[in-house]
C-alpha positions as CSV (number, residue, x, y, z in Angstrom):
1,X,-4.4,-1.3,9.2
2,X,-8.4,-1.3,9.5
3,X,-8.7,-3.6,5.8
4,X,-10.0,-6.7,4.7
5,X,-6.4,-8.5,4.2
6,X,-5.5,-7.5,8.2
7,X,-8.9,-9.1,9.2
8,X,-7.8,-11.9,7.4
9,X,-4.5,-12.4,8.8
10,X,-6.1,-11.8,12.3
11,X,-8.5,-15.0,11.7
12,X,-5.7,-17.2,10.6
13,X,-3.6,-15.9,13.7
14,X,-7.0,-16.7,16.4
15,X,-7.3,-20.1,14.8
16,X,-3.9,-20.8,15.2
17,X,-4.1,-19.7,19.2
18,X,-7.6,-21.8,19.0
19,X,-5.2,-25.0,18.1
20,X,-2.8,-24.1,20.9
21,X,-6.2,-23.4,23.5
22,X,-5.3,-20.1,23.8
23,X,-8.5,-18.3,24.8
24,X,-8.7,-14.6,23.5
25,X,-10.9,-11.9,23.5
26,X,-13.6,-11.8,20.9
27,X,-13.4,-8.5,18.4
28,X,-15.9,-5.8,18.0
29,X,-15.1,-5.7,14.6
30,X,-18.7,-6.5,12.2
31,X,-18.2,-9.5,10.7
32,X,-14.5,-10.2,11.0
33,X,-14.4,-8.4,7.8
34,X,-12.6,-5.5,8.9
35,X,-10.7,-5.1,12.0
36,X,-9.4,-1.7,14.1
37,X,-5.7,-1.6,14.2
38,X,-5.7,-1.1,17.8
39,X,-7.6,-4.4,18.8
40,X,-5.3,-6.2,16.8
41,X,-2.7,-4.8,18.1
42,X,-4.1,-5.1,21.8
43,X,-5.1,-9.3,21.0
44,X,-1.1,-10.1,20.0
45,X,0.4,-8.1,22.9
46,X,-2.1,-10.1,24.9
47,X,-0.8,-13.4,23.5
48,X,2.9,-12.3,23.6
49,X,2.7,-11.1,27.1
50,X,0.9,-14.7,28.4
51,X,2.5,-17.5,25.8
52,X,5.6,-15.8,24.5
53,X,6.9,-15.2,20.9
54,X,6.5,-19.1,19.6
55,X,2.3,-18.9,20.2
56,X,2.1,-16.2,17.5
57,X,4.6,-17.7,15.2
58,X,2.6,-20.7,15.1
59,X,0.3,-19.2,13.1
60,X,2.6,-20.6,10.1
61,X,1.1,-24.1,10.9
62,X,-2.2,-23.7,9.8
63,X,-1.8,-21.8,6.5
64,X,-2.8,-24.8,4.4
65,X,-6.4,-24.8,6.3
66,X,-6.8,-21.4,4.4
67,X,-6.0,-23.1,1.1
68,X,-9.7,-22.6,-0.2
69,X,-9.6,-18.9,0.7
70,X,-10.4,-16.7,-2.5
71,X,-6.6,-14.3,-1.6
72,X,-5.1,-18.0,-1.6
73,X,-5.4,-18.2,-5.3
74,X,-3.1,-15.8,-5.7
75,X,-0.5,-17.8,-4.7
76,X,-1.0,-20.3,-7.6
77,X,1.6,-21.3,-10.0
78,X,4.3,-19.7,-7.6
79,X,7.7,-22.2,-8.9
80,X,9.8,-20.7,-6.2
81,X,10.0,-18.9,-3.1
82,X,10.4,-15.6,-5.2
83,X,7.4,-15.8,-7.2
84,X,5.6,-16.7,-3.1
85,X,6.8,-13.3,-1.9
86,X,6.1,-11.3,-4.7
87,X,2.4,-12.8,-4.9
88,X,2.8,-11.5,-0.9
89,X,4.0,-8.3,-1.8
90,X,1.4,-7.8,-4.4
91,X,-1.5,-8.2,-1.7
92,X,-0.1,-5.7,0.5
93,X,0.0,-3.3,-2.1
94,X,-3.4,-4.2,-4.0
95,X,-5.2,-3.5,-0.3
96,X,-3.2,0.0,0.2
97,X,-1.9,-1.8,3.4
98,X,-0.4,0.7,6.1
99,X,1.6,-2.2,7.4
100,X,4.1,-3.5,4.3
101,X,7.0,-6.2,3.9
102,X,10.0,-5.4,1.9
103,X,12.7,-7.9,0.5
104,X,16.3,-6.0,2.0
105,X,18.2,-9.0,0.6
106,X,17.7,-12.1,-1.3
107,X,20.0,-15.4,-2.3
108,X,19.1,-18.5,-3.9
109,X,18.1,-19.8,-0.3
110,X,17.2,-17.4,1.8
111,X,15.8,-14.1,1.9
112,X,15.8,-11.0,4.4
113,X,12.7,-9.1,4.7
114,X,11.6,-6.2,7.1
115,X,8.5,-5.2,8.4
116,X,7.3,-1.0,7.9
117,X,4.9,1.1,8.4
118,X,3.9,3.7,5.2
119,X,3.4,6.4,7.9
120,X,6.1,5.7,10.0
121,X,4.9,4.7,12.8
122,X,6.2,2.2,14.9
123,X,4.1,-1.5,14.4
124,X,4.2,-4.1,17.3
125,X,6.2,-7.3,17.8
126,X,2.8,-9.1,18.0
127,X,2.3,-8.0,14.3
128,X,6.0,-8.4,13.2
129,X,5.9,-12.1,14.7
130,X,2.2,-12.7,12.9
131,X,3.7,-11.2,9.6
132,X,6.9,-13.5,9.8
133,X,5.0,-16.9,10.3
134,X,2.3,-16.1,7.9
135,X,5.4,-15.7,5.8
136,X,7.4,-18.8,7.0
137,X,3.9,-20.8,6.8
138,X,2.6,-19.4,2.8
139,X,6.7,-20.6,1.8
140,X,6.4,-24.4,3.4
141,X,2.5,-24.5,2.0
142,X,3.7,-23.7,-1.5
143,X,6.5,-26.3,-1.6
144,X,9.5,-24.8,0.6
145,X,11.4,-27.9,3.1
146,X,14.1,-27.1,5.8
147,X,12.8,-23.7,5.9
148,X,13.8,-22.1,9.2
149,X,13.1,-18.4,9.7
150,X,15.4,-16.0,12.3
151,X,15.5,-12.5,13.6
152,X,17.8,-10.0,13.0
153,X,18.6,-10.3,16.4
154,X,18.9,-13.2,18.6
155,X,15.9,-13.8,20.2
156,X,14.4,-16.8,22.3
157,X,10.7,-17.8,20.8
158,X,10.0,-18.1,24.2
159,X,11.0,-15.0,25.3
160,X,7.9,-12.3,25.9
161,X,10.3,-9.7,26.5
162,X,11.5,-9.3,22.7
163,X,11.0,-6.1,21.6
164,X,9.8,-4.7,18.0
165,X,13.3,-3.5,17.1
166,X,14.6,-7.5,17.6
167,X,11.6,-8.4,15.5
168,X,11.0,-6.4,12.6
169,X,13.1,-8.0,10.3
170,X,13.6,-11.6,9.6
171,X,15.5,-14.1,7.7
172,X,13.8,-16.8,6.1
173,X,16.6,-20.4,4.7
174,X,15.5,-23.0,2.9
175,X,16.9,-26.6,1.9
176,X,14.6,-26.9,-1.4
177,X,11.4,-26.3,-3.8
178,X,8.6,-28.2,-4.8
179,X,6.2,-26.4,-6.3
180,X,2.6,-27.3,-5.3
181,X,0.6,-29.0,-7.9
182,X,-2.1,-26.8,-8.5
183,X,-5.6,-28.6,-9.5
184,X,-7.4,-26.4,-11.5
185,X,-9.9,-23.7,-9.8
186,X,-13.7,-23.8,-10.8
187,X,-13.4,-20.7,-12.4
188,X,-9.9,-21.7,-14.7
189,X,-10.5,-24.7,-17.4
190,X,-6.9,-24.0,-18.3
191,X,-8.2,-22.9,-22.1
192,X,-6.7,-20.5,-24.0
193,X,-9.7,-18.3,-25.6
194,X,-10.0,-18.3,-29.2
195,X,-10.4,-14.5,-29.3
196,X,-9.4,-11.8,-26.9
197,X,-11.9,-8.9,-25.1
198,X,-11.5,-7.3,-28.7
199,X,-12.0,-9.7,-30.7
200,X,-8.4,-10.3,-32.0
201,X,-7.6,-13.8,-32.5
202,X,-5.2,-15.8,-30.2
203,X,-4.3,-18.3,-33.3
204,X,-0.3,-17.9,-33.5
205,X,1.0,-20.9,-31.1
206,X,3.5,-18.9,-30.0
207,X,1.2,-16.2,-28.6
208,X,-1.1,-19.0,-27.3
209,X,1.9,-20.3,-25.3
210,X,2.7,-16.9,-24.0
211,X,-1.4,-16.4,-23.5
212,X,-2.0,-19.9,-21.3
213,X,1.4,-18.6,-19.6
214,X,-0.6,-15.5,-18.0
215,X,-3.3,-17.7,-17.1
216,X,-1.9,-19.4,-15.2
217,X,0.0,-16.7,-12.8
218,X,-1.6,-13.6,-13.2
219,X,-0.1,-12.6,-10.6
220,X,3.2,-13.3,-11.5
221,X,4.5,-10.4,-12.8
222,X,7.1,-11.7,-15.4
223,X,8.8,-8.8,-16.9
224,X,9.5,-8.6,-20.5
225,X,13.2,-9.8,-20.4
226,X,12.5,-12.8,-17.8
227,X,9.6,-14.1,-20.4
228,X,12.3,-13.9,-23.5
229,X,15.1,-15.8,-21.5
230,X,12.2,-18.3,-20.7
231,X,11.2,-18.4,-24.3
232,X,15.2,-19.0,-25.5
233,X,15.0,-15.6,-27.3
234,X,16.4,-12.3,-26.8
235,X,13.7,-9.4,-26.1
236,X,14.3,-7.8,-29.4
237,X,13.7,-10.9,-31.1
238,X,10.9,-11.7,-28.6
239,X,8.7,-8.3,-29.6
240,X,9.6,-8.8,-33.3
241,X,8.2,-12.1,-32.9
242,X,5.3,-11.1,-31.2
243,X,4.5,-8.1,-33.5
244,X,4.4,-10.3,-36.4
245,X,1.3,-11.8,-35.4
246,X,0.1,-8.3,-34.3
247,X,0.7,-8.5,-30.4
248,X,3.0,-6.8,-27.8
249,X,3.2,-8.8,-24.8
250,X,1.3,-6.3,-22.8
251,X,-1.3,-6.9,-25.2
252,X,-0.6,-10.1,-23.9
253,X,-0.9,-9.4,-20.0
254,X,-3.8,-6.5,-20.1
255,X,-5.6,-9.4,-22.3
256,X,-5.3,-12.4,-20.4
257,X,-5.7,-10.5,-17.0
258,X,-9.3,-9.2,-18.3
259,X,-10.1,-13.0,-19.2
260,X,-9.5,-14.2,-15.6
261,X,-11.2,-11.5,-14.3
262,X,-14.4,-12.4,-16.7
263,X,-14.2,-15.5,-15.7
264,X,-14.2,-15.1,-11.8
265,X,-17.0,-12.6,-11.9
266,X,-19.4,-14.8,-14.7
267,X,-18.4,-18.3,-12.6
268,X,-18.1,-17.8,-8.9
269,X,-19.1,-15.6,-6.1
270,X,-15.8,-14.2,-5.2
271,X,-16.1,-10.7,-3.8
272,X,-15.6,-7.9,-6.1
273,X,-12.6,-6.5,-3.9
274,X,-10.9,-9.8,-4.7
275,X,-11.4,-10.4,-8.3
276,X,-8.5,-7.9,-9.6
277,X,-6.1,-8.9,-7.2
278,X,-6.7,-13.1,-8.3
279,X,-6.6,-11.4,-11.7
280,X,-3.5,-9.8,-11.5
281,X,-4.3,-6.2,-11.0
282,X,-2.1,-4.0,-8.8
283,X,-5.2,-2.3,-6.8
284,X,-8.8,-1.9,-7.0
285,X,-8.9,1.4,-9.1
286,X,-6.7,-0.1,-11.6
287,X,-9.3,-3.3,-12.0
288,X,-12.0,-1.3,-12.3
289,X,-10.6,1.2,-14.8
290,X,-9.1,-1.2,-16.5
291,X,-11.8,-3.7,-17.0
292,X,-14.3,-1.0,-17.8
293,X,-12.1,0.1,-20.3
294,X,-11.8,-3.2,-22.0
295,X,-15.3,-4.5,-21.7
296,X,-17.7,-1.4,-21.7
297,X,-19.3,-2.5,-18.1
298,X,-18.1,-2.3,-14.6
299,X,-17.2,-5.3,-12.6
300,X,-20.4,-5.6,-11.3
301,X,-22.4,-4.1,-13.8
302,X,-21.0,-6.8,-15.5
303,X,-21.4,-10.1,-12.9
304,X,-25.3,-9.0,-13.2
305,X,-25.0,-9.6,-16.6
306,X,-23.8,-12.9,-17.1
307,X,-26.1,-13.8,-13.5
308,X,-28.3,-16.7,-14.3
309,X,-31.6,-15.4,-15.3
C-alpha cells in the first residue's frame, strides 16, 4: 500500500513506539508522504518480533494527538460508532487502498471487522494489529467508553508469536457513546448558503434543514430512507416534499458537497488529494469530475482563483 493514507498510519504507529522508547529504523520513503509496502511491513515485524503484539496496538493511545490532521475531519459529526467506521471505510476506499477493512458483523455494541487485501495477498500481523488499534483508538477519540477490542482467536498481547491468521479479524465492545463536540473548523462557519453552485435558492426551511444537515457530515453517507425516518416522514412523502420546492435530495448532497469543497480550497491550505474526501466524495476522480462539472474550473484551477491577489 505505497499511498498517502498508509504513510499516515505509519507516522501515527512510529509516534506511538516513540512514546513507548521504542527506537526504529528511519524510512527511505521522501518526505513521509508515501511509504513502500515492504518497509512498512519490515518496521512492524521488527516491533512485533522485539516488544510483542501490545507495542503496536498502542498506537490507539495517541489518536487524539492527530486530531488537527486534515483526514481527521472526516471523522466529524460521527453520533455513533457506525457513522466512525463508515467515515473509516470511506478513506480506504477514496485512496484506492490495497489493504481494506470490512464490517463481517455488527450489533448495537460491538462490531466484527476483518482485515483484506484487494489482490489477495496475504497482509502482516504487524499491519492487522496497526489497523485494529487505529480502529479501537479513532472509536474512544470520537466518544466510545468501555471499548475493549479482541481477536478472532485467543491471543496474548504479549505474545510475538501470533500469527496473521489469529489477527486479521477483530471484535471491537463498547459500554456507551458520546459524541465529540465538534468546534467548528476554519473553513466551516456552520451557514447555510443563500444560493447553491447554480444559483438555485436554498430558501425553503425544510431544505435548509436538510442542506446544514450535509454540512455538517459530508461524509456521512445518509441514504435516502435513513434521512426520511430522521425527518418523521416516509420517503415518498420526503421526495414529494422536497420536489415541491424544486429539489431532490441528491440535489441536496451533490450541492452541499461542492460548497464544502469550495470552501476548503478558497480558505485553507489543505492538499488537493484531501479536499474531496473532507468533502464527501468517494475518490479523487469523482471530486474532480464532479466539481468541474459544477463550477466550470478544476480544483485547482479554481484555489488560484480565489488566491489572495
Amino acid at each position: 500500500m505505497e499511498d498517502f493514507a498508509s504513510a499516515l498510519v505509519l507516522a501515527m504507529v512510529r509516534r506511538s513506539l516513540a512514546r513507548q522508547s521504542i527506537e526504529v529504523a528511519a524510512l527511505s520513503s521522501t518526505a513521509n508522504r508515501t511509504v513502500r509496502l515492504e518497509e512498512k511491513q519490515a518496521l512492524l515485524e521488527a516491533v512485533l518480533v522485539s516488544h510483542g503484539p501490545a507495542a503496536i496496538l498502542s498506537v490507539a493511545d495517541i489518536v487524539p494527538e492527530f486530531a488537527d490532521h486534515p483526514v481527521a475531519g472526516v471523522f466529524a459529526g460521527c453520533r455513533n460508532p457506525t457513522d466512525v467506521v463508515t467515515c473509516w471505510l470511506a478513506i480506504e476506499r477514496y485512496f484506492h487502498s490495497r489493504h481494506r477493512t470490512r464490517v463481517v458483523d455488527r450489533t448495537d455494541d460491538r462490531i466484527v471487522m476483518e482485515h483484506f487485501d484487494t489482490r489477495g495477498s496475504r497482509i502482516s500481523t504487524g499491519e492487522n494489529l496497526a489497523v485494529a488499534g487505529l480502529i479501537l483508538g479513532i472509536l474512544r477519540w470520537r466518544g466510545a467508553h468501555g471499548v475493549e477490542l479482541g481477536f478472532d482467536s485467543a491471543i496474548s498481547t504479549a505474545d510475538p508469536a501470533a500469527s496473521a491468521e489469529q489477527t486479521h479479524r477483530w471484535m471491537i465492545c463498547w459500554k456507551g457513546f458520546n459524541p465529540l463536540p465538534g468546534a467548528p473548523s476554519a473553513w466551516d462557519d456552520g451557514s447555510v448558503p443563500s444560493v447553491d453552485f447554480s444559483g438555485r435558492a436554498i430558501s425553503d426551511p425544510f431544505v435548509a434543514r436538510l442542506f446544514a444537515e450535509e454540512l455538517g457530515g459530508p461524509r456521512a453517507r445518509r441514504n435516502a430512507a435513513r434521512t426520511a425516518r430522521a425527518a418523521g416522514l416516509s420517503l415518498r412523502t420526503l421526495q414529494r416534499r422536497l420536489a415541491q420546492s424544486g429539489w431532490t435530495l441528491g440535489d441536496i448532497v451533490a450541492s452541499a458537497r461542492v460548497h464544502v469543497a469550495t470552501r476548503l480550497l478558497a480558505s485553507t491550505d489543505t492538499p488537493l488529494a484531501l479536499v474531496g474526501l473532507l468533502a464527501g466524495y468517494s475518490d479523487q476522480p469523482h471530486f474532480q469530475r464532479a466539481f468541474k462539472i459544477a463550477v466550470g474550473p478544476t480544483p485547482a484551477e479554481y484555489r488560484r482563483l480565489v488566491a489572495p491577489v
